[in-house]
RODO-2510 file (C-alpha; in nm, 4 decimals, decimal comma):
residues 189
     n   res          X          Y          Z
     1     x     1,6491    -0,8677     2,0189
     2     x     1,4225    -0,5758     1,8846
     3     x     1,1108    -0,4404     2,1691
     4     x     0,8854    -0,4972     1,8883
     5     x     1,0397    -0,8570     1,7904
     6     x     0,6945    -1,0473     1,8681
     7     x     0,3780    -1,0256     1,7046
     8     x     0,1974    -0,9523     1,9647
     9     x     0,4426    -0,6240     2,0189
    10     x     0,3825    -0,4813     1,6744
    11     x     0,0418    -0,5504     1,6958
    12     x     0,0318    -0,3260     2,0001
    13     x     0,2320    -0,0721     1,8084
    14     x     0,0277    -0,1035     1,5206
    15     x    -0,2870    -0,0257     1,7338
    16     x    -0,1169     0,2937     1,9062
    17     x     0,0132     0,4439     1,5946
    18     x    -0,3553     0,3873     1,4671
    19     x    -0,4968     0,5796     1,7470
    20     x    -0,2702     0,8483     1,7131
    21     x    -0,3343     0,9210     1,3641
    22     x    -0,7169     0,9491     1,4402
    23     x    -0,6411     1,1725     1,6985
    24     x    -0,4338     1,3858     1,4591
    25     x    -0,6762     1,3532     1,2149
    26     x    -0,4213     1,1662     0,9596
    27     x    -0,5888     0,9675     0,6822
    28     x    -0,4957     0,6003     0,7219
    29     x    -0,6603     0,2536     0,5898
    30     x    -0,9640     0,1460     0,7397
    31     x    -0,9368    -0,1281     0,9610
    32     x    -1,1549    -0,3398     0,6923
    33     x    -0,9176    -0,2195     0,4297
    34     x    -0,6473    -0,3623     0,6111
    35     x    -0,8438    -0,6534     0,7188
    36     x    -0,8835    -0,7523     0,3320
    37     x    -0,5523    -0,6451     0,2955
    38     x    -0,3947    -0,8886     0,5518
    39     x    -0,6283    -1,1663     0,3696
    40     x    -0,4395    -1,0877     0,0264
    41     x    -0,1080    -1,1365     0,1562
    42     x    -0,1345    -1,4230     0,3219
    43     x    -0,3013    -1,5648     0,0663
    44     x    -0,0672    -1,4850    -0,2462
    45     x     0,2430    -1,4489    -0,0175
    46     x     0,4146    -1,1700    -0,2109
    47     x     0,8132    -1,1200    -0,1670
    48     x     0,8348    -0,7810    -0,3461
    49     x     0,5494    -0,5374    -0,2381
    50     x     0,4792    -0,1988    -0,3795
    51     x     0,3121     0,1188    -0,2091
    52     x     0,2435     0,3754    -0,3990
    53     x     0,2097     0,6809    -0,0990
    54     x     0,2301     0,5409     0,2120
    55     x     0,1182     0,8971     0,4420
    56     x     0,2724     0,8284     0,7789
    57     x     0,3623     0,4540     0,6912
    58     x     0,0685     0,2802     0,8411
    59     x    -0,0236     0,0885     0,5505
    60     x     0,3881    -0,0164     0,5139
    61     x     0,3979    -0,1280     0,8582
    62     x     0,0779    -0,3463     0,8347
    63     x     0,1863    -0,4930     0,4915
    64     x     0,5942    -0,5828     0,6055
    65     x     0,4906    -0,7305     0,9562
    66     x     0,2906    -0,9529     0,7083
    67     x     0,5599    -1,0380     0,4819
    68     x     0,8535    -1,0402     0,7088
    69     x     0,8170    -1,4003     0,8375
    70     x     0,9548    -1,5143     0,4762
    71     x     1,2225    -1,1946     0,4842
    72     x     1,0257    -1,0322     0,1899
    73     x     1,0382    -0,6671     0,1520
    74     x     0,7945    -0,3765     0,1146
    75     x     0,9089    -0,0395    -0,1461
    76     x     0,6922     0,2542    -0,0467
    77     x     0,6499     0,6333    -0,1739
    78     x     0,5748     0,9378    -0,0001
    79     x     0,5704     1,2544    -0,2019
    80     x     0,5441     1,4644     0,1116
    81     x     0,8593     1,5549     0,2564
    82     x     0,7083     1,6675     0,5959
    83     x     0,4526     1,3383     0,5853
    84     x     0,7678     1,0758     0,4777
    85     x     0,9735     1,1838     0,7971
    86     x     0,6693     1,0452     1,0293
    87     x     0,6015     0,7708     0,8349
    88     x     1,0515     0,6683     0,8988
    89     x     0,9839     0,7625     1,2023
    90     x     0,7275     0,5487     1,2567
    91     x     0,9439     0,2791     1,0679
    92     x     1,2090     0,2673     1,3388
    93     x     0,9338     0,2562     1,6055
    94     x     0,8122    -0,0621     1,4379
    95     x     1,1587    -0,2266     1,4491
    96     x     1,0781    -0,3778     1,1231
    97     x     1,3718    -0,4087     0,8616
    98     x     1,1949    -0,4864     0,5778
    99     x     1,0828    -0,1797     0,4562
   100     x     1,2193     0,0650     0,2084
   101     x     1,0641     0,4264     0,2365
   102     x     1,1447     0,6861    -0,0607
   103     x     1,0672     1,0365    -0,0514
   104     x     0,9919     1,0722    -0,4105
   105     x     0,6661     1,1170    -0,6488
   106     x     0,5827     0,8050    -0,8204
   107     x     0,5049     1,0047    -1,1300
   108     x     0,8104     1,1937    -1,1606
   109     x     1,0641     0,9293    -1,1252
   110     x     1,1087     0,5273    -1,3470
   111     x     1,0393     0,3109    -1,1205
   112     x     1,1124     0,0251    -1,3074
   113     x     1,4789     0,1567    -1,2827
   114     x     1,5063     0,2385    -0,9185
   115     x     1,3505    -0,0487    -0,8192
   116     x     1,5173    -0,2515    -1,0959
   117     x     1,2958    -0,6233    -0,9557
   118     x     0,9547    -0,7177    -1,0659
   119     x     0,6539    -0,7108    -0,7859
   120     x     0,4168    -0,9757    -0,6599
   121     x     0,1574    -0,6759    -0,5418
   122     x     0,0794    -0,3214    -0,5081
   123     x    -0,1082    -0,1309    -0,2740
   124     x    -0,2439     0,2374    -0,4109
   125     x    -0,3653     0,4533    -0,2297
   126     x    -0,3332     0,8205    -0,3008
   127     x    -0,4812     1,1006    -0,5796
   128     x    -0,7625     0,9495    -0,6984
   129     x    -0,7475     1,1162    -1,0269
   130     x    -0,4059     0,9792    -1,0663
   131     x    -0,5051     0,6175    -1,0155
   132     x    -0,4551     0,5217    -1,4005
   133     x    -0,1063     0,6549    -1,3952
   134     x    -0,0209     0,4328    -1,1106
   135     x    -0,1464     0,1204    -1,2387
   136     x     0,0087     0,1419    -1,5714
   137     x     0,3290     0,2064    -1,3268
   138     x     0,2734    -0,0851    -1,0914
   139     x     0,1642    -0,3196    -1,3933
   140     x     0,4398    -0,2597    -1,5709
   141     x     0,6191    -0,4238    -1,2788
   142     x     0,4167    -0,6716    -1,2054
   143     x     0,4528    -1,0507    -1,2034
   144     x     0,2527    -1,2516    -1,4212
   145     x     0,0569    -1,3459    -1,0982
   146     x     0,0957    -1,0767    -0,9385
   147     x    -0,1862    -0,8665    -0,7390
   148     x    -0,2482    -0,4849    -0,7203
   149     x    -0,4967    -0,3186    -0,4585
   150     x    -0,6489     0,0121    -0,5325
   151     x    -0,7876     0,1959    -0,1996
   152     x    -1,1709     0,3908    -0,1755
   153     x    -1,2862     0,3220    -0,4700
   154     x    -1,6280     0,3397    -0,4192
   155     x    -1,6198     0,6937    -0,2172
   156     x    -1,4605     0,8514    -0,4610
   157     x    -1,6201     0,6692    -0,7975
   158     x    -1,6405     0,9875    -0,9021
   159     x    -1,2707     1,0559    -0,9306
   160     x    -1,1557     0,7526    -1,1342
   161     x    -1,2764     0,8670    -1,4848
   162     x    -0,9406     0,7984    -1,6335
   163     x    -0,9042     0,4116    -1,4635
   164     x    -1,2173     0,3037    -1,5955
   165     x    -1,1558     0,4157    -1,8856
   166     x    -0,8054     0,2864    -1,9199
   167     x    -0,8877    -0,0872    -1,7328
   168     x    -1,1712    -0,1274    -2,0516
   169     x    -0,9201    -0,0033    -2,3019
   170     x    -0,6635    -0,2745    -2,1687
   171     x    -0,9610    -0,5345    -2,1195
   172     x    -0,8320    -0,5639    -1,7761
   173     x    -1,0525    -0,8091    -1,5419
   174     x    -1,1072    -0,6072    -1,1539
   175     x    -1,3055    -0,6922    -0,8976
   176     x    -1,4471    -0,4257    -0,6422
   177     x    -1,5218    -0,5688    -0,2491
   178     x    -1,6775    -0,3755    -0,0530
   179     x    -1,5239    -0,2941     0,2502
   180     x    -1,7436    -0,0603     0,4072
   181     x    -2,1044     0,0536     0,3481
   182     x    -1,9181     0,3624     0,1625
   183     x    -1,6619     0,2597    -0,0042
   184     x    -1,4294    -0,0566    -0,1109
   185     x    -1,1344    -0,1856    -0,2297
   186     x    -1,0260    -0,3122    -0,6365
   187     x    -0,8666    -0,5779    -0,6768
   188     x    -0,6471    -0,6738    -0,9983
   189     x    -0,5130    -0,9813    -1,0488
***
């Protein structure tokens, strides 16, 4: 049996490795992100689950230790090299086995051919400028009731030109929650 094989363990872990990065000054969800987050899950019970950059694999952790009671899986990107070594590193400190980490750009490889399985929800959460790119990505992946979470979208409205004008070119319902008094979280169902 794994040192992390309770909840109660990862939990623990998960609340160390989230101390750490703010000490290191790494860029993770906020805890109301993943609060909402959590919610989602449990609610639509995903088996396949998409990351698009997962940083130092906070966000994967959180997400599998949701989804590994029912042995479902979560598929995660890192583009940094340097950034996706931490984030396996953390993986093995987790003692999860449900997570697959790839060290690739999302816009630079098919993932509909690595992956080569549909996906019940996706979690993005990287260049804001990109954000349209990896929708149309994760979408095109997507089950029919399938559910795709797009990270600070309020703090950087700014940035996401491109999605808005895409989701009202595609008629595609969203719904923003607020998270935090600065930013939030859309939601695409």
């Amino acid at each position: 049996m794994s040192q992390w094989s309770n909840n109660q363990n990862i939990k623990s872990f998960v609340e160390e490795l989230r101390i750490k990065c703010k000490e290191r000054n790494i860029p993770i969800i906020s805890p109301e992100t993943e609060a909402h987050i959590k919610k989602l899950l449990l609610k639509h019970k995903p088996k396949i689950c998409l990351e698009i950059w997962s940083a130092v694999a906070y966000s994967t952790i959180v997400m599998a230790n949701i989804v590994k009671e029912r042995s479902w899986i979560v598929y995660s990107y890192e583009v940094s090299y340097a950034v996706y070594t931490q984030g396996v590193n953390n993986i093995k400190q987790s003692w999860l086995t449900n997570i697959v980490l790839y060290p690739f750009d999302v816009n630079k490889v098919d993932l509909q051919k690595l992956l080569n399985k549909k996906i019940d929800f996706a979690f993005i959460d990287w260049q804001k400028d990109q954000y349209a790119n990896y929708l149309m990505k994760a979408q095109n992946m997507l089950v029919s009731d399938g559910v795709i979470v797009l990270d600070d979208v309020i703090r950087y409205h700014n940035r996401l030109t491109w999605l808005y004008w895409y989701l009202q070119k595609k008629q595609t319902f969203y719904e923003i929650v607020d998270t935090e008094p600065w930013d939030g979280i859309m939601i695409i169902k």
